[in-house]
Backbone as a ProteinNet text record, in pm:
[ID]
protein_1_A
[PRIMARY]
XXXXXXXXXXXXXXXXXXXXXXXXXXXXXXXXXXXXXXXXXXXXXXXXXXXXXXXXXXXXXXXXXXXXX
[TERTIARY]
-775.8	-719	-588.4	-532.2	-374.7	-396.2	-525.6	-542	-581	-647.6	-670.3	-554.2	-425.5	-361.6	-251.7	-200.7	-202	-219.2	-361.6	-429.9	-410.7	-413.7	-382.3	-211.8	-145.2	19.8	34.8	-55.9	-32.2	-161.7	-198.1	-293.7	-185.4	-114	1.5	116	122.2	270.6	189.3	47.1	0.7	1.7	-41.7	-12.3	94.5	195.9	305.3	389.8	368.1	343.9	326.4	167.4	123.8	193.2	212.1	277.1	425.4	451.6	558.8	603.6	492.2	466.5	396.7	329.6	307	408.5	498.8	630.7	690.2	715.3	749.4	726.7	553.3	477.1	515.2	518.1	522.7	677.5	747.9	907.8	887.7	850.5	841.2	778.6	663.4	583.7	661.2	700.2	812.7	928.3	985.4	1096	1065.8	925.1	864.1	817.4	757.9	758.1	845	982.2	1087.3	1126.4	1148.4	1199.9	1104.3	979.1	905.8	946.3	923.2	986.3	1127.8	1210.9	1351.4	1355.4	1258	1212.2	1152.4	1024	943.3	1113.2	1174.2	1286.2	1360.3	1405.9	1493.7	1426.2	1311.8	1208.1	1204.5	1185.6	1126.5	1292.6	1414.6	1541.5	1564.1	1519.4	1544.6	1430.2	1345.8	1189.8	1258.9	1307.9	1366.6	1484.8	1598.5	1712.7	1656.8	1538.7	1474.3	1450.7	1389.4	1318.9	1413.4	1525.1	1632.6	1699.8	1708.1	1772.2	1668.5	1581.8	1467.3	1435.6	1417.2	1372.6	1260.9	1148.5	1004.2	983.4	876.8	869.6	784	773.9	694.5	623	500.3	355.8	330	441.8	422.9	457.6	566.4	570.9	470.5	463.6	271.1	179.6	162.4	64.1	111.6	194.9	247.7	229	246.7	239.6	70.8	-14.4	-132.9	-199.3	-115.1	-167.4	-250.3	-212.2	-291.9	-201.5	-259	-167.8	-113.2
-2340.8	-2344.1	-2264.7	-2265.3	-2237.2	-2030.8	-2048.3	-1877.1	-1821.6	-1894.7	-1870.4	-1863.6	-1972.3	-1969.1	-1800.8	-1816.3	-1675.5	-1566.3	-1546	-1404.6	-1427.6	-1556.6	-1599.5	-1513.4	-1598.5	-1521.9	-1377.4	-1290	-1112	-1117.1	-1177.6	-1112.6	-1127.2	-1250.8	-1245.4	-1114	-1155.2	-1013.3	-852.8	-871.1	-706.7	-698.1	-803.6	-830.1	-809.7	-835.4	-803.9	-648.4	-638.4	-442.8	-367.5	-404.9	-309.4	-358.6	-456	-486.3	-386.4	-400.7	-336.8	-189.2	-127.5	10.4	46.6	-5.6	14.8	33.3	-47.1	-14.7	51.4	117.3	234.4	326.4	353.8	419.3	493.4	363.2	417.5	463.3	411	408.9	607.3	629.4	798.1	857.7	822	889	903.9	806.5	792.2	924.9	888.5	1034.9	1182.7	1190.1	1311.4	1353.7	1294.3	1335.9	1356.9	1273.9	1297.4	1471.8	1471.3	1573	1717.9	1689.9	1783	1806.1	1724.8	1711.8	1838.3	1793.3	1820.8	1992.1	2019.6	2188.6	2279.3	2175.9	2227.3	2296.3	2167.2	2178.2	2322.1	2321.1	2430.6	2579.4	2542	2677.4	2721.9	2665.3	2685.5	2740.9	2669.6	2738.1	2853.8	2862.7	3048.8	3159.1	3105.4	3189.4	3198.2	3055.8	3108.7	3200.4	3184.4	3290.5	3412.1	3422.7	3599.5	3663.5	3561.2	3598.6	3610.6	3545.9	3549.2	3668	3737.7	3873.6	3995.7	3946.9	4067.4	4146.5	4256.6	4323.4	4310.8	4242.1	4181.4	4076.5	4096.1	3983.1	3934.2	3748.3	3636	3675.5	3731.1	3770.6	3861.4	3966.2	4036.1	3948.9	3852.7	3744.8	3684.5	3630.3	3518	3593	3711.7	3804.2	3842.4	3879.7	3920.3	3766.8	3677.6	3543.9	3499.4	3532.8	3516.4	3642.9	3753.6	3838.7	3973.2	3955.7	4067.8	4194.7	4296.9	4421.2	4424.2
2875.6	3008.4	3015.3	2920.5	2941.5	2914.9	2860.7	2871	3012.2	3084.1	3260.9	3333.7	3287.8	3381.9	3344.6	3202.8	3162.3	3227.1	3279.6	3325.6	3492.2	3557.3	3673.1	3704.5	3593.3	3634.7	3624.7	3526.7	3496.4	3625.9	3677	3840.6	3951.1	3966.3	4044.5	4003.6	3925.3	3888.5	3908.6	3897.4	3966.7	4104.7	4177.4	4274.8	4355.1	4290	4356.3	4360.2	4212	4173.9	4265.2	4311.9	4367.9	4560.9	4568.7	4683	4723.8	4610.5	4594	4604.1	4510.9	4524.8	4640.4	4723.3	4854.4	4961.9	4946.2	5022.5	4976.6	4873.8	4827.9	4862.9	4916.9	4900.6	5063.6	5181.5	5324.9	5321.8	5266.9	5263.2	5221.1	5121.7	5056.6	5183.4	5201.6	5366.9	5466.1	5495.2	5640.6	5588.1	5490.5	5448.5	5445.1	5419	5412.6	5524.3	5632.8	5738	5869.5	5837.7	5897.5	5810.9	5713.6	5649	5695.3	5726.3	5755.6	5906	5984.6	6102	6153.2	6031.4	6084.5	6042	5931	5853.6	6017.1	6076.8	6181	6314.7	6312.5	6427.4	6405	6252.2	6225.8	6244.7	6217.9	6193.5	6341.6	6483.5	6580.8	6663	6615.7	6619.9	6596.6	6496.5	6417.3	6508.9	6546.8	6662.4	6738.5	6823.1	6908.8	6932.1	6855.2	6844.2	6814.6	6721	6684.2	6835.1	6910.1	7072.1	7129.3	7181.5	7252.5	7208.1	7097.4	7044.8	7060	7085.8	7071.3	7190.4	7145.2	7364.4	7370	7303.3	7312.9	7455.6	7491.2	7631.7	7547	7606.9	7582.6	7496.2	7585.6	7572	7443.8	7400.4	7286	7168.5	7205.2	7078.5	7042.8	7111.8	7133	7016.3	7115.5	7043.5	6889.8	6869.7	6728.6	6654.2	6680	6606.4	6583.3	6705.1	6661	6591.7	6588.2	6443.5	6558.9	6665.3	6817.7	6824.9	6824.7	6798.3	6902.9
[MASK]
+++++++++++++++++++++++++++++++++++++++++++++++++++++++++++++++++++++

């Protein structure tokens, strides 16, 4: 008996492991997609200042971005 309860307590303590590393897990996600987030923001800053400096209209940006001569 006392070997069941044994394997009972190392099933609780994985249990909680992996409880654990799960919140770890969204906690890392949540950071990485803020962080991706804030890369997308900076990136679409710098397009826009290139456009705002450029003597290109809209439509030739557009086009140059989808790769249209």
């Amino acid at each position: 008996m006392a070997r069941t309860v044994d394997i009972d307590a190392k099933i609780e303590q994985q249990e909680q492991k992996i409880l654990k590393l799960q919140e770890q897990l969204e906690e890392a996600q949540n950071e990485y997609d803020r962080l991706v987030e804030k890369k997308n923001e900076a990136d679409m800053k710098k397009i826009l200042g290139a456009y705002v400096k450029s003597k290109r209209s809209m439509e030739e940006v557009i086009d140059f971005l989808k790769g249209k001569n």
